[in-house]
C-alpha positions as CSV (number, residue, x, y, z in Angstrom):
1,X,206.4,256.5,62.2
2,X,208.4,257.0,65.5
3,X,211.8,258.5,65.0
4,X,214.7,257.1,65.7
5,X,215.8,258.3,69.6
6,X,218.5,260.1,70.0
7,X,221.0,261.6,72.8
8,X,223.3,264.5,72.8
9,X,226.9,263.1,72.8
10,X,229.2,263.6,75.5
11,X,232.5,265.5,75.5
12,X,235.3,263.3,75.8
13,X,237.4,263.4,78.2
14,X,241.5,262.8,77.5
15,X,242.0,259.3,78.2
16,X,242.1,257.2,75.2
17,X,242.6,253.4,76.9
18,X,242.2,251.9,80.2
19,X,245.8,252.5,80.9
20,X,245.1,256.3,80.5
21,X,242.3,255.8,83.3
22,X,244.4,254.1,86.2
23,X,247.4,256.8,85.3
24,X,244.6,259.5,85.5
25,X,243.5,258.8,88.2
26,X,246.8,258.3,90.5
27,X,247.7,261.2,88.7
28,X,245.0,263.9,89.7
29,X,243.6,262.4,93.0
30,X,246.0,260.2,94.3
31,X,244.2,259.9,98.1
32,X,241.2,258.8,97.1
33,X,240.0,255.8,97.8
34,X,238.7,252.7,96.9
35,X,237.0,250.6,99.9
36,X,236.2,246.9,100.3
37,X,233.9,244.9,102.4
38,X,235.0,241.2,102.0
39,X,232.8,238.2,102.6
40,X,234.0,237.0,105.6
41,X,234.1,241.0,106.9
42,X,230.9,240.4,108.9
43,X,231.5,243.4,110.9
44,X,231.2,245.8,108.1
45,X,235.3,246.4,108.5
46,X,236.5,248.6,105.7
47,X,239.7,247.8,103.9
48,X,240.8,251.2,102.4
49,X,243.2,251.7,99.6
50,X,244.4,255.0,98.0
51,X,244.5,255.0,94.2
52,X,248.2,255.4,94.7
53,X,248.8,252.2,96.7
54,X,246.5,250.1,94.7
55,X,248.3,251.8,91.7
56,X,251.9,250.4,92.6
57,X,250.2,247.7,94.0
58,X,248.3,246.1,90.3
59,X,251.6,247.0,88.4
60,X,254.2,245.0,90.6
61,X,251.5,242.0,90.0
62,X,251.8,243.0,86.2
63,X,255.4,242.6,86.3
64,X,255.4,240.0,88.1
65,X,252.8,238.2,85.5
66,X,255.3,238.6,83.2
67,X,257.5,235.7,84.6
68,X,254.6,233.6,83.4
69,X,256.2,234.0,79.5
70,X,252.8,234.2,78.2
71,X,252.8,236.2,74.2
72,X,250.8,240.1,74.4
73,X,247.4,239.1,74.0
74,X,246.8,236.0,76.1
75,X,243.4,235.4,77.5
76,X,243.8,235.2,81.4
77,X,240.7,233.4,83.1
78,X,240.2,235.6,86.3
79,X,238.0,233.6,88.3
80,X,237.9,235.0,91.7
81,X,235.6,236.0,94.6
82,X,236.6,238.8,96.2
83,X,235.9,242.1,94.7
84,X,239.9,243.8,95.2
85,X,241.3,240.5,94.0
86,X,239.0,240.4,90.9
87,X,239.7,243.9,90.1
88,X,243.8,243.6,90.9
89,X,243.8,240.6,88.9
90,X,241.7,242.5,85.9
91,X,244.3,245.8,86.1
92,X,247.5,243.5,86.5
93,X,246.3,241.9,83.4
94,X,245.7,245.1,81.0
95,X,248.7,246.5,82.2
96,X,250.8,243.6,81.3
97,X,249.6,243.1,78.0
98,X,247.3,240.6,78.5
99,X,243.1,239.8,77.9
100,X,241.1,239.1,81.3
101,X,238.2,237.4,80.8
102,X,236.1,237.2,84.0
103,X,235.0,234.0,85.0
104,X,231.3,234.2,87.0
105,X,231.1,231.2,89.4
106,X,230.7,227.6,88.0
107,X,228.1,225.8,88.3
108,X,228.2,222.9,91.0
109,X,227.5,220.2,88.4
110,X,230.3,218.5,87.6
111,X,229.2,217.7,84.1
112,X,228.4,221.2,83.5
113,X,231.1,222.3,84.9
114,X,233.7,220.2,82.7
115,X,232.0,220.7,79.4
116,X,232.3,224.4,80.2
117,X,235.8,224.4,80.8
118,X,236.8,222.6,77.8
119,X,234.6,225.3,75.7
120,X,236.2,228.1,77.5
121,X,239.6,226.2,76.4
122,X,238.5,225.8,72.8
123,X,237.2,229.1,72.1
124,X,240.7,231.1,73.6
125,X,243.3,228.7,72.0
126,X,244.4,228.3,75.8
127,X,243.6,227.9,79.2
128,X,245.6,229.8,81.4
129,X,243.6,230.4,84.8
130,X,243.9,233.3,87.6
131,X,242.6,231.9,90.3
132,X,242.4,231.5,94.3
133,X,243.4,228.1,96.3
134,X,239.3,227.5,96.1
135,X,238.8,228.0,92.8
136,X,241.6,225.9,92.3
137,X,239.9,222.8,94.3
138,X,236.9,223.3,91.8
139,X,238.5,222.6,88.3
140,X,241.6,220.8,89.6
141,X,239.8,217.4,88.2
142,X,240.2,219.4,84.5
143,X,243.5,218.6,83.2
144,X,245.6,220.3,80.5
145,X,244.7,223.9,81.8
146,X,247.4,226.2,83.4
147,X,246.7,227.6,86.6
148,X,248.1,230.3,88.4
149,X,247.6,231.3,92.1
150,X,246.8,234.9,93.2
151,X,248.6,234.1,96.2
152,X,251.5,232.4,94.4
153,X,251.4,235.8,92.3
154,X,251.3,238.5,95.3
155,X,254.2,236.6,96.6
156,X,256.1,237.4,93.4
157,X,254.9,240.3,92.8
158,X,256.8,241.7,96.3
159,X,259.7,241.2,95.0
160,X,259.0,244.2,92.4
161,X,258.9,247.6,92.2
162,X,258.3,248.9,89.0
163,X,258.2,252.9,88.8
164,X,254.5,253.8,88.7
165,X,253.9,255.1,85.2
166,X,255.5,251.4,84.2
167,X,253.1,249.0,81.8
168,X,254.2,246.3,79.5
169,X,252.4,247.3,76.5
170,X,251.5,250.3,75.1
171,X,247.5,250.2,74.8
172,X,245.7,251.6,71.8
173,X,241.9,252.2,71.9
174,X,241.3,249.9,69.3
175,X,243.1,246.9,71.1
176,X,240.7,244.0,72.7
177,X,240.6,245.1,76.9
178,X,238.0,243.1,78.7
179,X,236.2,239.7,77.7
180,X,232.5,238.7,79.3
181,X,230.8,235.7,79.2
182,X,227.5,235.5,78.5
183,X,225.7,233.1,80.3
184,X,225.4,230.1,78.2
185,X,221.5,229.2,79.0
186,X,220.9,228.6,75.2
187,X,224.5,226.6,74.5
188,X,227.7,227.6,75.6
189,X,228.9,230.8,76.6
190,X,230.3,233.6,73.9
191,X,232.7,235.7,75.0
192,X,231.8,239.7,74.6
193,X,234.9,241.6,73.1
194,X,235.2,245.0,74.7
195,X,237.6,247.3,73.5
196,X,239.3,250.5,75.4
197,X,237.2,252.4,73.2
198,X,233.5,251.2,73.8
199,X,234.6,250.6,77.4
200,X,235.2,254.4,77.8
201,X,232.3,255.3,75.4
202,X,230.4,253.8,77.9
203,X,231.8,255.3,81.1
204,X,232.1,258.7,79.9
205,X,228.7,258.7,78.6
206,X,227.7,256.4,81.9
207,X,229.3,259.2,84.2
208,X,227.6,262.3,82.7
209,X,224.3,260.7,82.9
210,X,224.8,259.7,87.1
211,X,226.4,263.6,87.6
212,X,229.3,261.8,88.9
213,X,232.4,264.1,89.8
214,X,236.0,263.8,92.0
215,X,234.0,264.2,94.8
216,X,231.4,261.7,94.4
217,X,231.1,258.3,96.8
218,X,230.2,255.4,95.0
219,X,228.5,252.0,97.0
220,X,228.8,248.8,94.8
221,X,228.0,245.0,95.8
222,X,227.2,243.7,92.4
223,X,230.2,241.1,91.6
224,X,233.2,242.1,89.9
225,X,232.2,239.3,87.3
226,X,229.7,241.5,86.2
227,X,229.7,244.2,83.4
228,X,227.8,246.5,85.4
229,X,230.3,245.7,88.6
230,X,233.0,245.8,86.7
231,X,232.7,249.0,84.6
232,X,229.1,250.5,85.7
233,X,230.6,250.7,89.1
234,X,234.3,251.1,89.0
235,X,235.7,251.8,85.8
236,X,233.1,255.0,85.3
237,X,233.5,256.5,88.7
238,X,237.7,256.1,88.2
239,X,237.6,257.8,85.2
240,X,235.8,260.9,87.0
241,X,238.4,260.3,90.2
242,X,235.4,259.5,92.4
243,X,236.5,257.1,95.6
244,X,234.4,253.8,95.4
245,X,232.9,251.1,98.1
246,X,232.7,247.8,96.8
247,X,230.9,245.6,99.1
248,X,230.2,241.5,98.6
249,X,226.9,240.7,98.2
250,X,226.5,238.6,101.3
251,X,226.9,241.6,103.4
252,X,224.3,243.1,101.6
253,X,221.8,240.3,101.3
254,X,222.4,239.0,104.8
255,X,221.5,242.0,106.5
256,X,220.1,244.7,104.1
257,X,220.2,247.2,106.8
258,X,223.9,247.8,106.1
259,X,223.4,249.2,103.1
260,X,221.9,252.3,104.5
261,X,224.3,252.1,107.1
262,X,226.7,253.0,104.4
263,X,225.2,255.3,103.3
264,X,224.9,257.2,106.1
265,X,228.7,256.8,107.0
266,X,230.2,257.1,103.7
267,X,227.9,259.5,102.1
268,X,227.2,257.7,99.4
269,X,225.4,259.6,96.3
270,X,225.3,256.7,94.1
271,X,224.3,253.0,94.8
272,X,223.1,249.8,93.1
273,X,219.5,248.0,94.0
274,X,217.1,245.7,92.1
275,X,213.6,245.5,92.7
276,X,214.1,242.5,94.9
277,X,216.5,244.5,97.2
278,X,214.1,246.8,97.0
279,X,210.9,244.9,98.0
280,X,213.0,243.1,100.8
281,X,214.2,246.6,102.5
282,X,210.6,247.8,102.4
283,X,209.4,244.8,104.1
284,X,211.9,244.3,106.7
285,X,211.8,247.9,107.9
286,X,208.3,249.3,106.7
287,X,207.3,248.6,110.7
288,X,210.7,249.5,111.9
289,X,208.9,252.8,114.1
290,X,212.1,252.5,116.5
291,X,214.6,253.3,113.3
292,X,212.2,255.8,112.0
293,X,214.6,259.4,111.7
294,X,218.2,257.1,112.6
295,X,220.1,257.7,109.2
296,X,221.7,260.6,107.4
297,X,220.6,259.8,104.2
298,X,220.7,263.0,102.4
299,X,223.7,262.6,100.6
300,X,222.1,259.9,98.5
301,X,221.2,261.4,94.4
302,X,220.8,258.0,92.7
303,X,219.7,254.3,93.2
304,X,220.2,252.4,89.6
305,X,217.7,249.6,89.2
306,X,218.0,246.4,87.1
307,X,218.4,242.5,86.7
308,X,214.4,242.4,86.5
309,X,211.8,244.9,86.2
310,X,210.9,247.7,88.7
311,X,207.4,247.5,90.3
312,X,206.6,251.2,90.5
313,X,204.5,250.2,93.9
314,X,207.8,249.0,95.0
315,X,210.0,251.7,94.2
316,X,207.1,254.1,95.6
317,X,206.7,252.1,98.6
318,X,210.6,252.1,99.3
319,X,211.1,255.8,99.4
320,X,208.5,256.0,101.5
321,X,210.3,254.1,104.1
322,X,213.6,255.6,103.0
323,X,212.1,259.0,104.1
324,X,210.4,258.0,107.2
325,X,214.1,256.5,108.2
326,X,215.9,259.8,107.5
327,X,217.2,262.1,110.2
328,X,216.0,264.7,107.7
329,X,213.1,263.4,105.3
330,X,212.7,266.7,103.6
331,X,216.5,266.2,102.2
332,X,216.3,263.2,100.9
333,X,214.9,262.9,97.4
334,X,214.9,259.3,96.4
335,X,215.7,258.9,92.5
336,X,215.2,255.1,91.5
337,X,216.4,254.7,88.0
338,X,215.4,251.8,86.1
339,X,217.6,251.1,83.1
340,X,217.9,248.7,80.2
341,X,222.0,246.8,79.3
342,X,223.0,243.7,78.1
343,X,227.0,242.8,78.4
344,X,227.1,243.6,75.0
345,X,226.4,247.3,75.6
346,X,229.2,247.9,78.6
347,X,226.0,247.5,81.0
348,X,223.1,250.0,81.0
349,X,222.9,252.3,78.6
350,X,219.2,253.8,78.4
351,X,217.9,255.2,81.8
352,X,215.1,256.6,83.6
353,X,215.8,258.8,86.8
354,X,212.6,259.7,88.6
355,X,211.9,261.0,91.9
356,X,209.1,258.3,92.2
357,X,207.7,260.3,95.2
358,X,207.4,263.3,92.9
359,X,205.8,262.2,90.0
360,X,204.0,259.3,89.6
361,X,205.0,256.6,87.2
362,X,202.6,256.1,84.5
363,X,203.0,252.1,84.3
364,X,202.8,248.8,86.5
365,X,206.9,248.5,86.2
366,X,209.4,251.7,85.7
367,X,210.0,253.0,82.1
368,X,213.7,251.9,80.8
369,X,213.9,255.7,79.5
370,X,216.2,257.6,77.3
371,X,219.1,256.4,76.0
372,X,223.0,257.9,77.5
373,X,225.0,260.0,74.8
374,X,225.9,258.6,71.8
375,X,223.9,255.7,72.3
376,X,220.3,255.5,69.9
377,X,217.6,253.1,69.9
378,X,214.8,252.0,67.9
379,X,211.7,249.5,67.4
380,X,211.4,247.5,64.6
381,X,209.7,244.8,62.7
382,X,211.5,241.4,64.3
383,X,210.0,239.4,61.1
384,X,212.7,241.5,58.8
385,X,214.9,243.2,61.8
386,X,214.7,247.0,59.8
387,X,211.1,248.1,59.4
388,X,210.3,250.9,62.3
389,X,207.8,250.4,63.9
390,X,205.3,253.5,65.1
391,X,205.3,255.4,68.2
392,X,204.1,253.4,71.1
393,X,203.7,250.3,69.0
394,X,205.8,247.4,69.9
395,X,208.5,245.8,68.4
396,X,212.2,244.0,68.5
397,X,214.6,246.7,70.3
398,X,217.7,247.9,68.8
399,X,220.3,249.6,69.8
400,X,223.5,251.4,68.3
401,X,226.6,253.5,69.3
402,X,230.3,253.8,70.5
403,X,229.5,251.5,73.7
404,X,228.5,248.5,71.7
405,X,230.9,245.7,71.7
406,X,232.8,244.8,68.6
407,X,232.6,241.2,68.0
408,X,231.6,237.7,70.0
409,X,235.1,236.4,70.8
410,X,236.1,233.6,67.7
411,X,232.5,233.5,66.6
412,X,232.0,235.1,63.9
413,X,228.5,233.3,63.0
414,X,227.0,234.5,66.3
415,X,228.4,238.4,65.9
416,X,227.3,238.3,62.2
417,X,223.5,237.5,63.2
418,X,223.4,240.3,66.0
419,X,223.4,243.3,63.9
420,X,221.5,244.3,61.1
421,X,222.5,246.9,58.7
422,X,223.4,250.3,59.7
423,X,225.2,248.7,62.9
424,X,222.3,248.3,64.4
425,X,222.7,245.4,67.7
426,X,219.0,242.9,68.1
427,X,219.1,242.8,71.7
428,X,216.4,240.2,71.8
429,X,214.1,242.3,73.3
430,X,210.5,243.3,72.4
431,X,210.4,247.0,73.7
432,X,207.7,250.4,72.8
433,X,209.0,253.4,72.5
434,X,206.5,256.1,73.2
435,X,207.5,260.0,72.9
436,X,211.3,258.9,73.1
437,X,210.6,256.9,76.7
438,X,211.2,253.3,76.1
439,X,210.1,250.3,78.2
440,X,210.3,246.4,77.6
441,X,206.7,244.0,77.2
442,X,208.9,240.6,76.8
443,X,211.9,238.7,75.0
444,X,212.3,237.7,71.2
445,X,214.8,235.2,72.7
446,X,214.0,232.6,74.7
447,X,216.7,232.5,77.5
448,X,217.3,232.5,81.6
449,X,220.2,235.6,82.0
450,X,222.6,234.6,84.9
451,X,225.9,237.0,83.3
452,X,224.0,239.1,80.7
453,X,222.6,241.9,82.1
454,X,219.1,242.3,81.2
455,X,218.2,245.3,82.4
């Protein structure tokens, strides 16, 4: 029988909730920075704030959501565009005592659209909304919910200034920090309960796996909606102090060049790219002789893959080009890691880094690897969810450790059914694991993933 995979846990680090993090991080490296590229920044212009600033900046728009008389606890629907707004808007929340839940884009059908709205209002008990003058315009035809402007709320927040250790509520690990929404192909949406704790279970264990320290540069365009935007790429790399880029993904997709440009400028060691991104950079520069040695990218360590599976030819044929584009091809050593999350499990949480130039991959689509400290998984028998299954046999994937969520928001039926005994989460996935390297052959469940991330 295969055994039961298992990684080394990680030594914690000393904050114990989110509020810890921000503090942290102000704290210890109060010039760092985190960058933005907005959508309408079609110059690639940079807007740049120090942890410091952005530090006052989330808890005067805490205090300020305050004048809102909402109880401790309130669910807050942040439904935004713009990654600093999302992530302000996420902060000011926490810090006032309140529970963000991030809202991914609704769909254009106005049906849809309603009947989502009302679940969303049915499930919290409320329906207070965080939102731009756009988002506004899309569910102002919704009545009985209680909207609030960002802009209406920066307003109020200037007239604050709230010393910069201030918070509302005093966080304990236990305490409910971030809801996501899955992405309601199968019904409506559940909302995926993360605590302080599996949050920084996750991004400690996340962070020791990429190598990330103080001095690391971080390149994100994966929406702030996202688990992986959200705490893959921001809330990890904060906790280490490392200064962040967070660039829409219209920049990106509109003119994939600029994502090595970044690189190049910024030094970036650790970036975000699915297999598409992949495939589309390879094909748009592959015959690109006149950029051949233009960028610096040597800084470079990491690329996490996922969203949909990694075609090793792809990932070969990538950092192939990558290398014939760099100043110094001998210096850059193109890791693509493939890795397998689901919202439920704060985003990836089993990876496989391989220099795919190195050493050839040993499938059609990248392994999923090994999973990050304190996380274990297994294969199973999906007729009874707890027979293993042998080594290199397949089987239903599951998964446990601190990182997991703790419950579906108000649904009790739906969290009941996703584990099994020993606390073990059915991901819905049929996986192998051979010689503790795991990769997926197909879904138990039937379902499209828009929010989830099925890595």
């Amino acid at each position: 029988m295969s055994p039961i995979a298992v990684a080394t846990p990680v030594v914690s680090l000393q904050p114990i909730t989110l509020h810890d993090v921000i503090a942290q991080a102000v704290d210890q490296y109060p010039s760092h920075e985190l960058g933005f590229i907005t959508s309408s920044a079609h110059d690639s212009s940079i807007q740049t704030k120090t942890f410091t600033t952005f530090n006052q900046n989330v808890r005067n728009l805490a205090r300020a959501m305050l004048e809102w008389g909402k109880p401790t606890g309130s669910v807050v629907v942040v439904y935004l565009t713009e990654h600093e707004d999302n992530m302000a808007a996420v902060w000011a929340c926490l810090l006032a005592g309140y529970l963000p839940c991030l809202q991914p884009a609704l769909s254009a059908q106005q049906a849809h659209k309603e009947g989502h709205v009302a679940h969303i209002k049915s499930l919290f008990g409320s329906a207070t909304w965080l939102t731009s003058e756009l988002g506004a315009e899309q569910i102002n035809s919704i009545s009985g919910l209680e909207v609030h402007l960002l802009s209406e709320l920066k307003t109020s927040a200037e007239t604050f200034t709230v010393p910069a250790d201030w918070v509302a509520y005093e966080a304990k690990p236990d305490d409910e920090a971030i809801l996501f929404l899955t992405s309601g192909s199968t019904g409506f949406s559940k909302a995926v309960v993360h605590t302080h704790r599996t949050i920084l279970a996750a991004c400690r264990a996340k962070g020791e796996s990429y190598g990330l320290t103080s001095e690391s540069q971080i390149l994100n365009w994966v929406g702030f909606d996202h688990v992986a935007g959200s705490l893959e790429m921001h809330i990890t790399p904060l906790l280490y102090g490392a200064s962040q880029l967070h660039v829409h993904a219209s920049a990106i997709l509109a003119d994939p060049l600029r994502l090595l440009r970044l690189i190049d400028e910024k030094s970036i060691e650790l970036a975000f790219a699915p297999n598409f991104l992949l495939s589309k950079l390879t094909r748009d520069l592959e015959k690109r002789t006149d950029l051949y040695g233009t960028f610096d990218l040597s800084s470079i360590k990491r690329i996490n893959s996922g969203g949909e599976a990694v075609v090793s030819k792809t990932a070969q044929a990538f950092a192939a080009t990558m290398k014939k584009l760099s100043k110094n091809p001998s210096a850059v050593s193109f890791v693509i890691s493939a890795g397998f999350g689901m919202t439920e499990t704060c985003a990836g949480c089993i990876y496989d880094p391989i220099d795919v130039l190195a050493t050839e991959p040993s499938h059609e689509f990248l392994n999923l690897g090994r999973p990050i400290g304190g996380c274990e998984m297994r294969i199973v028998d999906p007729a009874d969810g707890t027979t293993l299954r042998p080594d290199g046999e397949s089987g239903e994937l599951q998964v446990r450790g601190p990182m997991i969520f703790s419950r579906y928001y108000n649904n009790t039926e739906a969290t009941s059914s996703s584990f099994v005994e020993g606390a073990w989460y059915r991901t819905g996935d049929v996986g192998i694991i051979e010689n503790g390297v795991m990769r997926l052959s197909g879904r138990i469940k039937d379902t499209v993933i828009v929010h989830g991330v099925s890595y």
